[in-house]
Phi, psi and omega in degrees: 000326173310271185006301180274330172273011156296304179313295196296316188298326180282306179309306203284324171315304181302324183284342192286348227250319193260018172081003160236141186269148182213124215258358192210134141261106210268159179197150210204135161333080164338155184276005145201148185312346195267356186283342208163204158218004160191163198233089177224170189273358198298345181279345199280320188274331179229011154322301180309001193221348166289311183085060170219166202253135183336319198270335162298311186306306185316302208289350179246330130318299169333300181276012188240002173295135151293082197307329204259061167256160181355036171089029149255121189285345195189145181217127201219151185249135159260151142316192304293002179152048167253146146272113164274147166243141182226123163293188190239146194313312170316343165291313190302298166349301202261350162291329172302321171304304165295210198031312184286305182264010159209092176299315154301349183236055177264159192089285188333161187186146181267347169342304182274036230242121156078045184236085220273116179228130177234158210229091205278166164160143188106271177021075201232140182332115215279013185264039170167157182325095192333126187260174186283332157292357162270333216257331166295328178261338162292347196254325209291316182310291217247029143271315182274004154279304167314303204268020172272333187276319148348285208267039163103334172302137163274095182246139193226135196242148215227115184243101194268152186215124256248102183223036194207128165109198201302326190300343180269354145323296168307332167278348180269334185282322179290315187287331161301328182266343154296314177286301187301352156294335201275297175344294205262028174029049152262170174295289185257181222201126163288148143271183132309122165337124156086356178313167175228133189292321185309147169301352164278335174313330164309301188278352158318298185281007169275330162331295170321291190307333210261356167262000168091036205252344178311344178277306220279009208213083217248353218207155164340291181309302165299316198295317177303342176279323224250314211268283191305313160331305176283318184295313177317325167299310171311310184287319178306337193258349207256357183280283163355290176329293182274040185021086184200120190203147192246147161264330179230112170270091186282111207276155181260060154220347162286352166305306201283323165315319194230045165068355188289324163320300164293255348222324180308279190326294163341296181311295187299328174288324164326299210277352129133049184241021161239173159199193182227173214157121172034065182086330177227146252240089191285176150221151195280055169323300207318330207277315197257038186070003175265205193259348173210150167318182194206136172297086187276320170229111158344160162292325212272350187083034162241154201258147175263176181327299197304337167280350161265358174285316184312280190316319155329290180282353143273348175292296199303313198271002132336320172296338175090034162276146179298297188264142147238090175299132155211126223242126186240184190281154163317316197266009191249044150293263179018294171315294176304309183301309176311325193276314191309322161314307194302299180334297183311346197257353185275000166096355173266147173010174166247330205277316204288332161272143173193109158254115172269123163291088158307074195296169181339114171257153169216125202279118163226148177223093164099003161114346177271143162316161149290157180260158181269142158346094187297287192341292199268002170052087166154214177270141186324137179285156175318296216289327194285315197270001208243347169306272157350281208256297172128171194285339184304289198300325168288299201302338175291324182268004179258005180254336175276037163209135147338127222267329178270031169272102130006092199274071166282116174254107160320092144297334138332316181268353209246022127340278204303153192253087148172154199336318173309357212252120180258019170272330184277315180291343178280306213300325191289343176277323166318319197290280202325276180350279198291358168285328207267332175283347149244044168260153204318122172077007163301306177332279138016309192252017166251006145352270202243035170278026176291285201288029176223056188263337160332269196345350185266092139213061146314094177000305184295311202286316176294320182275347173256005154283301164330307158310280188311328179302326187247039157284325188270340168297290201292359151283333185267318134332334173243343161308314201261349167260343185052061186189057169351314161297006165274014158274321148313320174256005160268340176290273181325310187312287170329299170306309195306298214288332169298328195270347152298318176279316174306324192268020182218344178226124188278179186249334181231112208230206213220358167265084158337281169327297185321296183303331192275310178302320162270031144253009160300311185287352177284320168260003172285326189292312172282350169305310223279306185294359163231353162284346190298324222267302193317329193282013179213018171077039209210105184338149160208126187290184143243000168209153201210000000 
């Protein structure tokens, strides 16, 4: 990233040079690799204002760029008027260098330096076993934690939990009706309308019985708090499991304890942004972008779901956060456009709420759906799919598509011991790696290989430098996109380049010098891959 803002500095010089002034010079990845090692458009953004065709400009920016400047070796005008950049090896050389001699803080970055982020995700209904869209949202959230604290954010991971309103009733209700089945050894079971079916529900009320709680706990409501309670344990052990950890776990029934519920509802009537119609307490959404008012209180005098939502995201930016990223479910568009109205109408940022929709996973085996979980009456559970496949192979295939994609997740494939597999093809290239650095007389040649890191310049040797070279672009990519599978896939890009250069070149060969530089590069490359894969939570082995 220095690199490219070196580029971007000389381009806006050059534009300055030619009679325009310019406040950004974009400078950017081509769209193949055969274009260059970077890219930009800038004779294209002021040719018009020069009144000369793009291509004229370029071509003379090329020739007037300082190739023997930060490692550029050649700068070339393309149609219709882009600048290619081709680094000079020797720059690849001294990334290498870096790399080597502090490998952990390759990536890092101060970007995020006195920057506050809070990242709410998962916060899935405290009535039942965590399912694979939690478990998708659980891979993606405490990836984007991670690689936010990488690059310098005070990023704080955020779990809210639903322990308050009718569902905790209903749960309370299922579990009173489950413990009297278990009493009267029938078969079938009444539930309550709208009640929940699963067969975890059992050990819930056996839980109950067997701590002894049937005197002290008389009613829907208790039986259902004392239920949520335990399950919130459950989830927490099935989070764990899958190395997913919260700093705040944040209950929705302390909003209704200590007044923040009303105190919202106060607040919109003060900014005159609520009113009442038939009885119940509107807030003027419409007025802030959505498509309709919005119901803050019954008639009956309850507050709906949206005011501890309200209430929530004021608690957070109290907290003194910039930002509250929070990653919701396939059905909560909706959800989202109301708090943003609502926040706006309460006087905070436009900036400050960003609700992402984790779309839809769909569990296939053999090209057929999964059947949904009979135990658990929904969709197959975290603890079921983490069972199958193992913890890597989830987190890894729930991160290789774009958050707003739709998900088929193979289980078969993500199963298989082979190249096809692509979490087994990253992991297997670190394996490879740390096999051939311990093989006989590898040791030996590591000593002093900075100085025969010249010696790398094979086409293979160069394109798997070139992979390392965009771990911090891409890091720096998913802080502005807030999108993680561009992490994945860059993780594949690396092994394909490595695992290339290994079928075309040996690494310990009877040329000392040769041999000490390619396990330089072997251990810069396994360095790149396993810090890559900790930053989305996912092992990188040393033998496979």
């Amino acid at each position: 990233m220095r690199l490219t803002a070196e580029i971007a500095g000389h381009l806006r010089d050059l534009a300055s040079s030619l009679g325009v002034e310019v406040s950004e010079a974009r400078v950017e990845l081509p769209r193949q690799g055969a274009f260059g090692d970077f890219a930009s458009n800038l004779p294209m953004v002021i040719a018009a204002r020069l009144g000369r065709k793009p291509i004229e400009v370029a071509e003379e920016i090329a020739r007037r760029y300082p190739t023997s400047s930060e490692g550029v070796g050649a700068v070339e005008a393309a149609p219709p008027g882009f600048l290619n950049f081709h680094l000079a090896p020797g720059w690849f050389h001294n990334l290498l260098r870096e790399i080597l001699v502090s490998p952990g803080e390759y990536g890092a970055s101060r970007e995020g330096a006195g920057r506050r982020w809070n990242f709410e995700f998962v916060s899935a209904n405290p009535t039942g076993p965590l399912n694979v869209v939690s478990a998708r949202a659980a891979s993606v959230g405490d990836a984007l934690i991670r690689i936010f604290r990488r690059r310098g954010f005070d990023a704080v991971s955020e779990y809210y939990f639903n322990d308050a309103g009718r569902q905790v009733r209903l749960l309370g209700a299922s579990v009173l009706a489950r413990s009297d089945q278990i009493r009267s050894g029938i078969a079938e079971v009444v539930i309550p309308e709208d009640g929940y079916h699963g067969e975890y529900v059992l050990d819930i009320a056996r839980a109950w019985q067997e701590a002894q709680h049937e005197a002290a706990y008389e009613n829907d409501e208790s039986v259902g708090g004392w239920a949520t309670n335990w399950m919130l344990e459950r989830q927490r052990t099935q989070l764990n499991r899958f190395r997913v950890g919260f700093d705040v776990w944040f209950r929705e029934a302390s909003l209704h304890t200590d007044g923040r519920v009303e105190d919202v509802v106060r607040k919109m009537k003060e900014v005159d942004q609520a009113y009442e119609r038939e009885g119940a307490l509107w807030f003027r959404a419409s007025a802030f972008g959505d498509t309709d008012d919005r119901v803050m209180v019954t008639s009956e005098g309850r507050a709906t779901y949206r005011v501890p939502d309200m209430a929530y995201h004021l608690d957070k930016f109290g907290r003194g956060f910039e930002k509250a990223v929070v990653l919701l479910g396939p059905d909560h568009h909706g959800a989202i456009i109301t708090l943003q109205a609502a926040l706006k109408a309460l006087g905070l940022p436009d900036s400050f709420y960003e609700g992402i929709i984790v779309q839809q996973v769909n569990l296939l085996r053999d090209g057929e759906p999964v059947k949904m979980s009979k135990r658990a009456g929904q969709l197959v559970t975290l603890d079921e799919l983490v069972d199958e496949v193992g913890v890597d192979a989830a987190r890894f295939f729930f991160l290789r598509r774009k958050i707003s994609t739709p998900l088929d997740f193979d289980i078969e494939l993500a199963k298989r011991h082979s190249d096809e597999n692509p979490v087994y093809y990253v992991q297997y290239a670190h394996a490879r790696i740390c096999s051939i650095l311990r093989q006989p007389g590898a040791d030996a040649l590591n000593g002093t290989p900075a100085k025969y890191l010249n010696l790398l310049q094979e086409k293979e040797e160069l394109d798997v430098l070139r992979s390392l070279m965009l771990f911090d672009w891409t890091l720096e990519a998913v802080v502005r996109s807030l999108e993680p599978s561009l992490m994945t896939t860059y993780l594949i890009d690396v092994a394909k380049a490595f695992h290339y250069f290994y079928t075309k070149h040996r690494v310990l060969t009877d040329d000392r010098e040769r041999s000490s530089a390619r396990l330089a590069l072997c251990r810069g490359t396994a360095a790149v891959l396993k810090e890559g894969l900790e930053l989305i939570g996912v092992e990188a082995p040393e033998r496979m």
